[in-house]
C-alpha positions in Angstrom: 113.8 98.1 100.8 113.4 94.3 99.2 111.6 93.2 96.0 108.8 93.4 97.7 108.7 97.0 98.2 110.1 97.8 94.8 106.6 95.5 93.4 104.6 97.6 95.3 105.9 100.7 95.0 105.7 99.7 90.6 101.6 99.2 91.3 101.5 102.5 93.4 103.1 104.3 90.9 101.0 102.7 88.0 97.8 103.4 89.9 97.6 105.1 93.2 94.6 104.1 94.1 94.6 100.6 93.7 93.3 98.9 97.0 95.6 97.1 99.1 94.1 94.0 98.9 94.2 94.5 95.0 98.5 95.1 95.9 98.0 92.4 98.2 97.1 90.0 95.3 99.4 91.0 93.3 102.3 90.8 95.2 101.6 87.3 96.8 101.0 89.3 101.1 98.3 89.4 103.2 96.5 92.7 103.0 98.0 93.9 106.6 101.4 92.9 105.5 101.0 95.0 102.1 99.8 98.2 104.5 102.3 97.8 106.9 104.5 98.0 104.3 102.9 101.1 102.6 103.1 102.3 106.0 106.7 102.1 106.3 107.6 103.5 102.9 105.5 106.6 103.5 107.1 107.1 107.6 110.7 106.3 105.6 110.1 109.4 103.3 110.2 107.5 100.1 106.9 107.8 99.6 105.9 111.3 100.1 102.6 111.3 98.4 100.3 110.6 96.4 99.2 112.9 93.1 96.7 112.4 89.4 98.5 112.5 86.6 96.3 114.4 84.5 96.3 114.2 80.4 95.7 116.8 77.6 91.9 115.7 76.3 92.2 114.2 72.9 92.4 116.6 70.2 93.4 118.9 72.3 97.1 120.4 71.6 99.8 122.3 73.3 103.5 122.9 72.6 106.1 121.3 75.3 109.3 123.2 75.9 112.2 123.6 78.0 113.0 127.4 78.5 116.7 127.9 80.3 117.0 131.0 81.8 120.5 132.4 83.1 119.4 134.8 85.4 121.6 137.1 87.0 121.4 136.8 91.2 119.6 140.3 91.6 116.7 138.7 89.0 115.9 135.7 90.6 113.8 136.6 93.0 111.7 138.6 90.2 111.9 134.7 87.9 110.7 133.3 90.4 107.7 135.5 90.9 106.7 135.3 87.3 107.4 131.6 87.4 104.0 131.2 90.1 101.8 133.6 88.1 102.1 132.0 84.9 100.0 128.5 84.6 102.3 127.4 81.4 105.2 126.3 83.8 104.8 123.3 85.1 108.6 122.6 86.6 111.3 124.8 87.1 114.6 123.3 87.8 117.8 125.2 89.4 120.7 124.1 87.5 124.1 124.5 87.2 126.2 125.1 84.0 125.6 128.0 81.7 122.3 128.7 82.6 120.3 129.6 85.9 117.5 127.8 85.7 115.5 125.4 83.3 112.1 125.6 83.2 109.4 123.4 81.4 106.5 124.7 79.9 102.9 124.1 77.7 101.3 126.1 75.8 98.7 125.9 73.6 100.1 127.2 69.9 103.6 128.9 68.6 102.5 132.3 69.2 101.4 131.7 73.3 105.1 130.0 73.4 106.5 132.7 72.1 104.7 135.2 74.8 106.2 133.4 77.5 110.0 133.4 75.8 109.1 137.5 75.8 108.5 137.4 79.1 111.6 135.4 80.6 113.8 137.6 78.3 112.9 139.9 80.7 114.4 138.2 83.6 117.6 137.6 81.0 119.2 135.3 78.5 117.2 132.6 77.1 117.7 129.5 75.0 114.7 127.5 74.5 114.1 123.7 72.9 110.8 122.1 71.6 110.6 118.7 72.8 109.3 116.7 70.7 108.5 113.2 72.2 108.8 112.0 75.9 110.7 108.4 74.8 111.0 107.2 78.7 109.5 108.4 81.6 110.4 106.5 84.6 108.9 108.7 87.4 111.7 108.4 89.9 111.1 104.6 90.8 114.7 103.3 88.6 116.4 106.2 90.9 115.8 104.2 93.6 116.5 101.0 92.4 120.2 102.4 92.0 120.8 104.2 95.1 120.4 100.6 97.0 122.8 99.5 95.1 125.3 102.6 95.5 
């Protein structure tokens, strides 16, 4: 991967559906060159699809929180059942250290988040953090970047 690739793979990532001759204009290429390109980067793997990012509605509120679950190995199974039935986790990340899994979660208000603490307890011990603020967000594209350089 060049520059190049890293430009166009910034515009993707901005807006996926920007035109390749919008990418094209951008990025100083002919249209063909920008899709061979794109063509490339999706047979390569590093592009592996293509996704909305979706946004709460204004005015609309919800709670954000990392649950870590350290599940014992018989429970997992169970987790991970409970994990696809309930619409408030939205990643679910297998971890190592002192707990099992981490999983993030949204919920509308206090008492919701506190219905799905209840029910991971269940699975075992939990110890759960707010977050407050996203500060950065760089959607995997710096991760790249640095295994080129590695």
């Amino acid at each position: 991967m060049d520059e190049l690739d890293h430009k166009i793979l910034k515009l993707l990532s901005a807006n996926a559906r920007m035109s390749v001759k919008e990418i094209a204009d951008q990025v100083a290429l002919t249209s063909p060159a920008v899709s061979s390109r794109i063509h490339k980067l999706e047979q390569s793997g590093i592009i592996s699809g293509y996704t909305v990012t979706l946004h709460r509605p204004k005015g609309q509120t919800s709670i954000d929180a990392i649950i870590c679950v350290s599940a014992p190995p018989n429970n997992r199974e169970a987790l991970m059942a409970m994990m696809e039935k309930q619409p408030e986790v939205l990643q679910c990340y297998h971890v190592t250290g002192d707990h099992s899994f981490m999983v993030r979660v949204s919920c509308p208000n206090m008492v919701h988040l506190e219905q799905v603490i209840t029910a991971f307890q269940k699975m075992g011990e939990t110890n759960t953090q707010i977050i407050l603020s996203v500060p950065l967000d760089r959607n995997g594209l710096d991760i790249l970047a640095q295994q080129e350089v590695l």
